[in-house]
N, C-alpha and C positions, 0 to 999 in steps of 0.2 A: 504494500500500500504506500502513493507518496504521503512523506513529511509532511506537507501542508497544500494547500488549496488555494487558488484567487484568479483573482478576473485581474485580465492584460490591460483593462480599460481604466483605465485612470477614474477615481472618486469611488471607488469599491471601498471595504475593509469586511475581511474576512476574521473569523474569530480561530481558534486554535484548535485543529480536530480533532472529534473524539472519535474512539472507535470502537463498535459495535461488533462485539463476534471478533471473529477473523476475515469475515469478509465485506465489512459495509462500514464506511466512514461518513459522520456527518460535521460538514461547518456552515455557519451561519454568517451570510454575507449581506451589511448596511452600507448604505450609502451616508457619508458623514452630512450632518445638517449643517451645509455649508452658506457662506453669506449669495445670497440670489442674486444681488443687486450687486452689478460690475462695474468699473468706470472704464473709460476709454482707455486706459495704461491695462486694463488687466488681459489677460490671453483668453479666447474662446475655446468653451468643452468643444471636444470630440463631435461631431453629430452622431448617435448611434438609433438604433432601431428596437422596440419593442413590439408586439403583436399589435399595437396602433399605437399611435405616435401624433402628438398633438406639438403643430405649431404655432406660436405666438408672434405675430411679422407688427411690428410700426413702420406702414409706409410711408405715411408723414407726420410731420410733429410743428406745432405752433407751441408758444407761449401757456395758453390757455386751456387745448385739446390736442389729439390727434387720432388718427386714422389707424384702425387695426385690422390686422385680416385674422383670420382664427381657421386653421386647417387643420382635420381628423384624417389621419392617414393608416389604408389598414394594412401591417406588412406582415401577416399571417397567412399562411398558406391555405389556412382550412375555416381559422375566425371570420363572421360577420358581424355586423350588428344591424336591430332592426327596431326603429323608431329610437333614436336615439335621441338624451337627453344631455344637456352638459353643463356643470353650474363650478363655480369657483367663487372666491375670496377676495373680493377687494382690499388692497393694502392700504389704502389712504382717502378712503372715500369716495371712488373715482364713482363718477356715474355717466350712463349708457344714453345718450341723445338720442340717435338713429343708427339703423341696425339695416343692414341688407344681405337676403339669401336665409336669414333664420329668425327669431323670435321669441322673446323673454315668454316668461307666463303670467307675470305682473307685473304692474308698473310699479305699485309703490309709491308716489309720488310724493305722497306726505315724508317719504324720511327726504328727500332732495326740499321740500317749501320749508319743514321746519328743523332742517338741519345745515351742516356748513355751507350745501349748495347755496342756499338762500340766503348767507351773509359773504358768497363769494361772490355772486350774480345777481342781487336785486338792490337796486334798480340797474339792470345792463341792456342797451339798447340793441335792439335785433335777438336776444336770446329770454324763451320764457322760458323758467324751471320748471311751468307746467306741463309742458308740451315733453320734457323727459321721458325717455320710452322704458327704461326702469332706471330706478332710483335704491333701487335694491343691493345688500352689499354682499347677499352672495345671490345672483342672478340665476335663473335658471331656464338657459335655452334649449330650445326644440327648433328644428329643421322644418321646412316650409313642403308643402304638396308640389307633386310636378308640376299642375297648373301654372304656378308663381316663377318656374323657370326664366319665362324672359319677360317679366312682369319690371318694366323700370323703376317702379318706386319701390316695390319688397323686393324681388331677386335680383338678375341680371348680375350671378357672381359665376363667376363659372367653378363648377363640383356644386353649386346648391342648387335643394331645393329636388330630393329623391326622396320624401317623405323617412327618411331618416334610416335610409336602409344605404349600408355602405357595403361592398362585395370583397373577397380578396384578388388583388390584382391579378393571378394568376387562372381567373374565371373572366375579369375583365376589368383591365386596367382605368378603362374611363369612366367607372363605376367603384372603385376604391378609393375614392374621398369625397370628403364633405366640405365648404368653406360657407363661411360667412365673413363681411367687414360689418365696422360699427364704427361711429365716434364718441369715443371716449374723454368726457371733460375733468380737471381738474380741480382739487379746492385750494383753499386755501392752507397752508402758505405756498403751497408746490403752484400754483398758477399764476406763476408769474418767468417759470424757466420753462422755455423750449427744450431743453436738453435732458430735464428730471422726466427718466420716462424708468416705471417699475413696473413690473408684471401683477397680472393676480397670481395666489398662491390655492393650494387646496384645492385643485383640479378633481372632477370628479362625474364620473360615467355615471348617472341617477338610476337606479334598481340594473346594477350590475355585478359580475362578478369579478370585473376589473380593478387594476389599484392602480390610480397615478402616483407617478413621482413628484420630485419638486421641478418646477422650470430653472431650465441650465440657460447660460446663454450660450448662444452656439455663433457663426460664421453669419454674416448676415443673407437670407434669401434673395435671390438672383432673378426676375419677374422680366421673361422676353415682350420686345415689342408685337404688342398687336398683329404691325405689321411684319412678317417671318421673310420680307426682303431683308430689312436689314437686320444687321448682326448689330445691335444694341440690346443689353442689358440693365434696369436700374437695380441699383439696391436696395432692400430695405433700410429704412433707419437703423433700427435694431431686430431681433430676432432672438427668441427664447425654444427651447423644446422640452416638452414634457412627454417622457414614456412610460405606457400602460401597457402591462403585463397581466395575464389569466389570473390572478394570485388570490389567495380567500386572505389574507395577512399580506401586509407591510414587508413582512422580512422572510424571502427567500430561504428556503434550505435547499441546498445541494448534497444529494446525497452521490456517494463513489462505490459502487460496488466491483467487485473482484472475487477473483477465485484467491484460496488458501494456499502460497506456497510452497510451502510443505506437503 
Protein backbone atom coordinates (compact mmCIF):
# COMPACT_ATOMS: atom_id res chain seq x y z
CA UNK A 1 0.00 0.00 0.00
CA UNK A 2 1.40 3.63 -0.64
CA UNK A 3 2.60 6.00 2.37
CA UNK A 4 0.40 8.41 1.76
CA UNK A 5 -2.21 9.83 -0.77
CA UNK A 6 -3.03 13.53 -2.46
CA UNK A 7 -4.37 15.21 -5.33
CA UNK A 8 -1.48 16.92 -7.85
CA UNK A 9 -3.82 19.96 -7.87
CA UNK A 10 -2.86 22.41 -5.90
CA UNK A 11 -5.47 23.69 -2.64
CA UNK A 12 -6.11 19.83 -1.67
CA UNK A 13 -4.89 18.72 1.94
CA UNK A 14 -5.19 15.32 2.55
CA UNK A 15 -5.14 13.99 6.18
CA UNK A 16 -2.65 10.91 7.11
CA UNK A 17 -3.86 7.29 6.08
CA UNK A 18 -5.32 4.91 7.86
CA UNK A 19 -5.50 1.44 7.10
CA UNK A 20 -8.02 -0.98 7.17
CA UNK A 21 -7.28 -4.66 6.99
CA UNK A 22 -4.45 -5.37 4.65
CA UNK A 23 -6.02 -4.29 1.87
CA UNK A 24 -8.01 -0.99 1.94
CA UNK A 25 -6.72 2.56 2.84
CA UNK A 26 -8.73 5.60 3.63
CA UNK A 27 -7.70 9.58 3.77
CA UNK A 28 -9.74 12.35 4.00
CA UNK A 29 -9.11 15.19 1.54
CA UNK A 30 -10.31 19.24 2.40
CA UNK A 31 -9.93 21.82 0.50
CA UNK A 32 -8.29 24.69 2.84
CA UNK A 33 -10.94 27.73 3.57
CA UNK A 34 -8.99 29.83 1.68
CA UNK A 35 -9.30 33.92 1.27
CA UNK A 36 -11.86 34.19 -2.07
CA UNK A 37 -11.26 37.60 -2.76
CA UNK A 38 -7.85 38.08 -4.87
CA UNK A 39 -6.22 41.23 -5.81
CA UNK A 40 -4.79 41.83 -9.19
CA UNK A 41 -0.94 40.97 -7.68
CA UNK A 42 -2.30 37.60 -6.79
CA UNK A 43 -1.81 34.32 -9.23
CA UNK A 44 -5.01 32.50 -10.65
CA UNK A 45 -6.38 28.76 -9.41
CA UNK A 46 -5.81 26.19 -11.94
CA UNK A 47 -9.27 25.89 -13.89
CA UNK A 48 -10.29 22.31 -13.02
CA UNK A 49 -13.44 20.29 -13.71
CA UNK A 50 -16.13 18.77 -11.50
CA UNK A 51 -19.27 16.78 -12.66
CA UNK A 52 -20.71 20.47 -13.26
CA UNK A 53 -18.82 23.29 -12.97
CA UNK A 54 -20.28 26.79 -12.32
CA UNK A 55 -18.81 29.83 -13.79
CA UNK A 56 -18.95 33.32 -12.37
CA UNK A 57 -17.69 35.91 -15.46
CA UNK A 58 -17.84 40.01 -14.63
CA UNK A 59 -18.12 41.20 -18.05
CA UNK A 60 -18.24 44.63 -17.05
CA UNK A 61 -17.84 46.79 -14.06
CA UNK A 62 -18.88 50.44 -13.35
CA UNK A 63 -18.49 52.31 -10.01
CA UNK A 64 -21.95 51.49 -8.80
CA UNK A 65 -22.95 47.95 -10.64
CA UNK A 66 -21.88 45.58 -13.08
CA UNK A 67 -22.76 42.86 -15.57
CA UNK A 68 -22.55 39.17 -14.73
CA UNK A 69 -22.86 36.13 -16.80
CA UNK A 70 -23.42 32.95 -14.40
CA UNK A 71 -22.70 29.44 -16.54
CA UNK A 72 -23.68 25.78 -15.26
CA UNK A 73 -21.42 23.46 -17.02
CA UNK A 74 -22.06 19.78 -17.20
CA UNK A 75 -18.69 17.60 -17.44
CA UNK A 76 -20.03 14.25 -16.44
CA UNK A 77 -20.21 11.68 -18.70
CA UNK A 78 -23.40 10.13 -17.51
CA UNK A 79 -24.91 13.20 -14.92
CA UNK A 80 -27.81 15.52 -15.94
CA UNK A 81 -29.94 17.75 -14.38
CA UNK A 82 -33.43 18.43 -14.66
CA UNK A 83 -35.27 21.74 -13.77
CA UNK A 84 -32.68 23.04 -12.11
CA UNK A 85 -32.45 25.51 -9.27
CA UNK A 86 -29.49 27.79 -8.19
CA UNK A 87 -29.22 30.15 -5.17
CA UNK A 88 -26.09 31.40 -3.38
CA UNK A 89 -24.90 34.06 -0.70
CA UNK A 90 -24.56 37.43 -1.14
CA UNK A 91 -21.27 38.85 0.51
CA UNK A 92 -22.02 42.47 0.91
CA UNK A 93 -25.57 43.08 0.13
CA UNK A 94 -25.27 43.04 -3.55
CA UNK A 95 -28.62 43.04 -5.06
CA UNK A 96 -30.05 41.68 -8.42
CA UNK A 97 -31.61 44.74 -10.87
CA UNK A 98 -32.23 42.71 -14.02
CA UNK A 99 -31.75 39.38 -14.88
CA UNK A 100 -31.60 37.73 -18.58
CA UNK A 101 -32.18 33.99 -19.61
CA UNK A 102 -33.28 32.97 -15.85
CA UNK A 103 -35.32 34.08 -12.88
CA UNK A 104 -35.36 34.74 -9.03
CA UNK A 105 -38.42 33.32 -7.21
CA UNK A 106 -38.88 36.46 -5.22
CA UNK A 107 -38.21 39.68 -5.31
CA UNK A 108 -38.09 40.62 -1.84
CA UNK A 109 -38.08 44.14 -2.24
CA UNK A 110 -38.77 45.24 1.09
CA UNK A 111 -35.09 44.11 2.21
CA UNK A 112 -33.56 46.54 -0.80
CA UNK A 113 -36.56 49.90 0.20
CA UNK A 114 -35.66 49.23 3.82
CA UNK A 115 -32.31 48.31 3.85
CA UNK A 116 -28.60 49.64 2.67
CA UNK A 117 -30.07 49.62 -0.89
CA UNK A 118 -32.25 52.59 0.17
CA UNK A 119 -29.78 54.73 1.99
CA UNK A 120 -27.31 53.98 -1.10
CA UNK A 121 -29.88 54.98 -3.94
CA UNK A 122 -32.63 57.02 -2.74
CA UNK A 123 -33.17 59.64 -3.94
CA UNK A 124 -30.94 58.41 -7.26
CA UNK A 125 -32.10 59.70 -10.40
CA UNK A 126 -32.96 57.04 -13.29
CA UNK A 127 -32.76 54.19 -10.65
CA UNK A 128 -35.91 52.90 -8.55
CA UNK A 129 -35.14 50.36 -5.73
CA UNK A 130 -38.58 49.38 -6.41
CA UNK A 131 -38.21 48.02 -9.71
CA UNK A 132 -35.35 45.59 -8.07
CA UNK A 133 -35.99 42.00 -9.54
CA UNK A 134 -34.72 40.58 -6.20
CA UNK A 135 -33.52 42.16 -3.22
CA UNK A 136 -32.90 38.84 -1.63
CA UNK A 137 -29.53 37.93 -0.10
CA UNK A 138 -29.53 34.41 -0.87
CA UNK A 139 -31.43 34.44 -4.33
CA UNK A 140 -32.97 31.64 -5.75
CA UNK A 141 -32.91 31.19 -9.49
CA UNK A 142 -34.72 28.90 -11.87
CA UNK A 143 -34.13 28.62 -15.74
CA UNK A 144 -36.72 30.06 -18.06
CA UNK A 145 -39.13 27.65 -20.61
CA UNK A 146 -37.92 27.37 -24.27
CA UNK A 147 -40.54 29.73 -25.35
CA UNK A 148 -38.35 32.78 -23.74
CA UNK A 149 -35.28 31.59 -25.82
CA UNK A 150 -35.18 34.46 -28.03
CA UNK A 151 -37.45 36.52 -26.19
CA UNK A 152 -35.34 40.09 -25.93
CA UNK A 153 -36.22 41.28 -22.63
CA UNK A 154 -36.08 37.63 -20.57
CA UNK A 155 -33.79 35.52 -22.63
CA UNK A 156 -31.74 36.07 -25.69
CA UNK A 157 -28.60 34.51 -23.78
CA UNK A 158 -27.29 31.85 -25.51
CA UNK A 159 -27.27 28.17 -23.33
CA UNK A 160 -30.62 29.69 -21.77
CA UNK A 161 -33.69 29.13 -21.35
CA UNK A 162 -34.20 24.68 -21.67
CA UNK A 163 -36.58 24.75 -18.97
CA UNK A 164 -33.62 23.64 -16.65
CA UNK A 165 -32.67 20.46 -18.15
CA UNK A 166 -28.99 20.47 -18.99
CA UNK A 167 -27.56 17.11 -20.85
CA UNK A 168 -23.82 15.62 -20.64
CA UNK A 169 -21.85 16.96 -23.43
CA UNK A 170 -21.18 13.63 -24.64
CA UNK A 171 -25.15 13.17 -25.65
CA UNK A 172 -24.98 16.75 -26.97
CA UNK A 173 -22.62 19.26 -26.51
CA UNK A 174 -25.10 22.31 -27.35
CA UNK A 175 -27.30 21.07 -24.61
CA UNK A 176 -24.77 20.80 -21.63
CA UNK A 177 -25.01 24.27 -20.38
CA UNK A 178 -27.04 26.69 -18.99
CA UNK A 179 -26.38 30.77 -18.69
CA UNK A 180 -27.95 33.47 -17.46
CA UNK A 181 -26.54 37.52 -17.13
CA UNK A 182 -27.87 39.92 -14.55
CA UNK A 183 -26.90 43.26 -13.02
CA UNK A 184 -25.62 43.29 -10.06
CA UNK A 185 -25.72 46.79 -7.82
CA UNK A 186 -23.69 47.78 -5.05
CA UNK A 187 -24.15 49.34 -1.54
CA UNK A 188 -22.63 51.20 0.36
CA UNK A 189 -19.60 51.76 1.12
CA UNK A 190 -18.28 49.39 -1.94
CA UNK A 191 -20.35 51.68 -4.41
CA UNK A 192 -18.32 53.91 -5.16
CA UNK A 193 -15.07 51.52 -6.67
CA UNK A 194 -15.37 50.07 -10.07
CA UNK A 195 -12.68 47.63 -9.34
CA UNK A 196 -14.38 46.10 -5.80
CA UNK A 197 -15.90 43.27 -7.56
CA UNK A 198 -16.59 40.00 -4.84
CA UNK A 199 -18.30 36.98 -5.66
CA UNK A 200 -21.35 35.35 -3.96
CA UNK A 201 -20.28 32.41 -1.78
CA UNK A 202 -22.48 29.37 -0.63
CA UNK A 203 -23.40 28.19 -4.01
CA UNK A 204 -25.83 25.65 -4.18
CA UNK A 205 -27.88 23.00 -6.55
CA UNK A 206 -31.80 23.48 -4.51
CA UNK A 207 -33.08 19.68 -3.67
CA UNK A 208 -29.95 18.08 -5.00
CA UNK A 209 -27.48 15.71 -4.21
CA UNK A 210 -24.60 17.96 -5.23
CA UNK A 211 -22.19 19.85 -3.07
CA UNK A 212 -20.54 23.08 -4.35
CA UNK A 213 -17.34 24.27 -3.47
CA UNK A 214 -16.16 27.74 -2.66
CA UNK A 215 -15.54 30.17 -5.80
CA UNK A 216 -11.75 30.13 -6.98
CA UNK A 217 -10.67 32.76 -9.15
CA UNK A 218 -9.47 31.33 -12.07
CA UNK A 219 -7.90 32.92 -15.64
CA UNK A 220 -10.38 35.26 -16.99
CA UNK A 221 -13.10 33.84 -19.67
CA UNK A 222 -12.39 34.58 -23.27
CA UNK A 223 -16.14 35.46 -25.07
CA UNK A 224 -15.58 35.31 -29.26
CA UNK A 225 -16.81 37.94 -31.45
CA UNK A 226 -20.37 37.46 -32.75
CA UNK A 227 -18.84 37.93 -35.77
CA UNK A 228 -16.56 34.27 -36.30
CA UNK A 229 -14.72 36.55 -39.24
CA UNK A 230 -12.73 37.94 -37.16
CA UNK A 231 -10.34 36.54 -34.68
CA UNK A 232 -11.13 38.96 -31.79
CA UNK A 233 -11.55 37.85 -28.34
CA UNK A 234 -12.77 40.08 -25.17
CA UNK A 235 -12.14 39.37 -21.63
CA UNK A 236 -13.99 39.12 -18.89
CA UNK A 237 -13.38 41.57 -16.12
CA UNK A 238 -12.88 38.99 -13.69
CA UNK A 239 -13.81 35.32 -13.44
CA UNK A 240 -14.44 32.85 -10.53
CA UNK A 241 -15.37 28.82 -10.62
CA UNK A 242 -17.08 26.95 -8.52
CA UNK A 243 -17.01 22.95 -8.78
CA UNK A 244 -19.93 20.53 -7.99
CA UNK A 245 -19.29 17.06 -7.24
CA UNK A 246 -22.14 13.87 -6.66
CA UNK A 247 -21.11 14.12 -2.94
CA UNK A 248 -23.81 13.41 0.02
CA UNK A 249 -20.89 15.50 2.49
CA UNK A 250 -18.53 18.24 2.20
CA UNK A 251 -15.58 16.01 2.59
CA UNK A 252 -14.45 13.42 0.17
CA UNK A 253 -13.19 10.18 1.03
CA UNK A 254 -10.80 8.24 -1.05
CA UNK A 255 -10.68 5.04 -0.55
CA UNK A 256 -7.24 2.74 -2.10
CA UNK A 257 -7.89 -0.77 -2.33
CA UNK A 258 -5.34 -3.55 -3.07
CA UNK A 259 -4.49 -6.83 -2.90
CA UNK A 260 -2.28 -8.30 0.22
CA UNK A 261 1.37 -8.62 -0.53
CA UNK A 262 2.07 -11.31 1.12
Amino acid sequence: MPSNVNFTTPGYNCSIPKLYGNDTMHTCCLEPNNNITLTNDDSFHIPEYGDFTITYDVLSTYATNYQAQVTISNNSPVGRLDNWALNWTWQESEFIYSMQGARPKFADTQVCVNGLAAKSYQPAPGLDINSALSCSVTPEISDLPLQKQNDTTLGNVKYCCRNGTILPAIIDPSKSKSAFTMQVYKVQPYNIDALHLVPPINFNLVNSSYTCGIPKRIPPSLFPDPDTTLNYNKPAQKTWQVLIYFFFNSSPTISVIGSDAN
